[in-house]
C-alpha positions in Angstrom: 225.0 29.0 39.0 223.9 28.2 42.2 220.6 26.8 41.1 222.7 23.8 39.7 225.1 23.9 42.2 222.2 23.3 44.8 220.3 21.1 42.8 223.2 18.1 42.1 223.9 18.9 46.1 220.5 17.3 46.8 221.5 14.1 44.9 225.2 14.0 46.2 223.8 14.4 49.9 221.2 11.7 48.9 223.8 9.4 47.9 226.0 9.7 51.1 222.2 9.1 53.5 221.3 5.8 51.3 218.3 7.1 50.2 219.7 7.5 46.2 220.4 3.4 46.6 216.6 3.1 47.6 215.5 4.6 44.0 217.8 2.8 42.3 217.7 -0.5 44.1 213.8 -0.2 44.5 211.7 -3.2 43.4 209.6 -1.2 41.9 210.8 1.6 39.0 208.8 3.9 37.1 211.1 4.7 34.1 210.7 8.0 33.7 211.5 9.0 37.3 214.5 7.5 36.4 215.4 8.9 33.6 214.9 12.7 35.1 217.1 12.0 38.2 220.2 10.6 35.7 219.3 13.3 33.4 220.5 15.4 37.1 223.7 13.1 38.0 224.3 13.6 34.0 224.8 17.3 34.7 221.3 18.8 33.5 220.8 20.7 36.6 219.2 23.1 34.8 216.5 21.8 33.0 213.6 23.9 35.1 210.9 21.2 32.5 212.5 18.3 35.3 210.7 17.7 38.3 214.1 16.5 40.2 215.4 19.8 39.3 212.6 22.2 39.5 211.8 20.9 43.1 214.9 18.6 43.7 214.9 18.7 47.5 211.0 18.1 48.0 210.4 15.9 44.8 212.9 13.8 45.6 212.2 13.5 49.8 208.5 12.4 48.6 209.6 9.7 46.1 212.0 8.4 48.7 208.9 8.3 51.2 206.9 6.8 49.0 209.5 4.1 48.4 210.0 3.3 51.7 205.8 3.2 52.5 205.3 0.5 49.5 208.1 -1.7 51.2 206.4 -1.3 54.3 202.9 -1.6 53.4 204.0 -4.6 51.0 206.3 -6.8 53.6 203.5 -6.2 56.5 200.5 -7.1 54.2 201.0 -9.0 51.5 199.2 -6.1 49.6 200.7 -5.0 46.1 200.8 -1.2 45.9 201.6 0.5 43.4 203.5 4.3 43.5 
């Protein structure tokens, strides 16, 4: 039980930080990452086959990273990259 309980945790804490709003709100969105973490907020906190489940609290730090590097590197350069 507490596998889920920990899991939807990550993504309720995420919420309250702003860092869920910067996945959703990102400009841009690979579908399937999306998919998997509302597959989570749908209540399928025990699919072990989901990445945002299996590793929920270090999956989901590193996409959030990696959001927050393609803003940077894309407002300071003018350089397209692509996560």
């Amino acid at each position: 039980m507490m596998i889920g309980v920990n899991t939807f945790r990550t993504y309720v804490m995420a919420w309250y930080e702003g860092s869920l709003q910067k996945v959703f709100f990102a400009e841009k969105q690979q579908e399937e990452v999306i998919k998997q973490i509302c597959s989570v907020l749908a209540g399928y906190v025990w699919d072990m086959e989901n990445l945002y489940v299996r590793e929920h609290e270090t999956a989901f730090k590193k996409l959030v990273r990696l959001i927050e590097i393609e803003k940077i590197l894309s407002d300071d350069s003018g350089v397209e990259v692509v996560v």
